[in-house]
C-alpha positions as CSV (number, residue, x, y, z in Angstrom):
1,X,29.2,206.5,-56.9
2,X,28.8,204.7,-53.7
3,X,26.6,201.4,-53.7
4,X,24.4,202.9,-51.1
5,X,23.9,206.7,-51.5
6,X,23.0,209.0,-48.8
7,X,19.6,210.6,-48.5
8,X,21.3,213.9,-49.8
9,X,23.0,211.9,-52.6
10,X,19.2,210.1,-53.4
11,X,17.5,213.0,-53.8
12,X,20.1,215.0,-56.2
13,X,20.4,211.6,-58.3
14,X,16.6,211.8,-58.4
15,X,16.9,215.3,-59.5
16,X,19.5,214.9,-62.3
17,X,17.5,211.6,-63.6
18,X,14.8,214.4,-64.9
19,X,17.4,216.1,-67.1
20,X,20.0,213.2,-67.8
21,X,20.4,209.8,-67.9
22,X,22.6,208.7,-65.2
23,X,25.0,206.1,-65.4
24,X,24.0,202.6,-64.6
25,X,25.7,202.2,-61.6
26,X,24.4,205.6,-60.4
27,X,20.8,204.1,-61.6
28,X,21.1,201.4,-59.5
29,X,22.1,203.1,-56.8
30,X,19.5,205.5,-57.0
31,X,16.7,202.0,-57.3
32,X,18.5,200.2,-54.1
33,X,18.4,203.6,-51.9
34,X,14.5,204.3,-53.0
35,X,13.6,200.1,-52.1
36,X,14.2,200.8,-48.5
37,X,14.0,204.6,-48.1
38,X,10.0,205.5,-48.0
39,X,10.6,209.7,-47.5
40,X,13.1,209.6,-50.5
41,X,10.8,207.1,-52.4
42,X,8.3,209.8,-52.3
43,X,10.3,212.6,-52.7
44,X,11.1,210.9,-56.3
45,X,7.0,210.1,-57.0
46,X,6.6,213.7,-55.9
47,X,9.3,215.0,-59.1
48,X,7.6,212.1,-61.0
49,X,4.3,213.9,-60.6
50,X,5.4,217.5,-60.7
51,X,7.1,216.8,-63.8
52,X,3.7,215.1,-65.4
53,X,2.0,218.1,-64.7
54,X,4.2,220.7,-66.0
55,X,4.2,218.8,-69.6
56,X,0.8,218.8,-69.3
57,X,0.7,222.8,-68.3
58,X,3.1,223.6,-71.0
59,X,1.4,221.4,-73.6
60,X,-2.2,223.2,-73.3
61,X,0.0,226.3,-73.8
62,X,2.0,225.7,-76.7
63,X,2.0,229.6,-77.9
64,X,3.9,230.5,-74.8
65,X,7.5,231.9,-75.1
66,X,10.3,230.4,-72.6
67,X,12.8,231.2,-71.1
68,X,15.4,233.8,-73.3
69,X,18.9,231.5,-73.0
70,X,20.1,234.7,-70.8
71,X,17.5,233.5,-67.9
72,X,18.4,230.2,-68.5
73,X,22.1,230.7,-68.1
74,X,21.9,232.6,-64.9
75,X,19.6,230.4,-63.2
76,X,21.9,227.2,-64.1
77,X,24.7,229.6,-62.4
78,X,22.9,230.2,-59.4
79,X,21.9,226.6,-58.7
80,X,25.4,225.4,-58.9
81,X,26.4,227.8,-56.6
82,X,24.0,226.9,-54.3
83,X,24.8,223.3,-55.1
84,X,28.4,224.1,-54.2
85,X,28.2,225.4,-50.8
């Protein structure tokens, strides 16, 4: 990982920090872009929030089903196509 990522490279970190925890080097990356950067700073308050709300969404409905592993599977596949190109 580069010291000082890209905007591009921010925002996917940002991304990938909700499901995994990055590296520390990718971490601190991620810290020194958002410091100076105030659309990708947002960007990441904006996944901060959305992700708030959807555990509050899916906690006040506990009974509902997700998603079969099938759905799961193909929309993993379809991001990292998209991803890809």
């Amino acid at each position: 990982m580069k010291w000082m990522p890209t905007c591009k490279d921010a925002t996917e970190l940002a991304s990938r920090a909700l499901d995994e925890r990055l590296p520390l080097s990718s971490r601190m990356a991620l810290r020194l872009h958002l410091a100076i950067c105030d659309n990708c700073a947002r960007f990441n308050l904006q996944l901060q929030e959305m992700r708030r709300l959807f555990r509050l969404e899916t906690a006040a409905d506990d009974d509902a089903p997700g998603l079969a592993p099938e759905a799961r599977q193909r929309i993993a596949s379809e991001l990292q196509k998209k991803l890809g190109s």
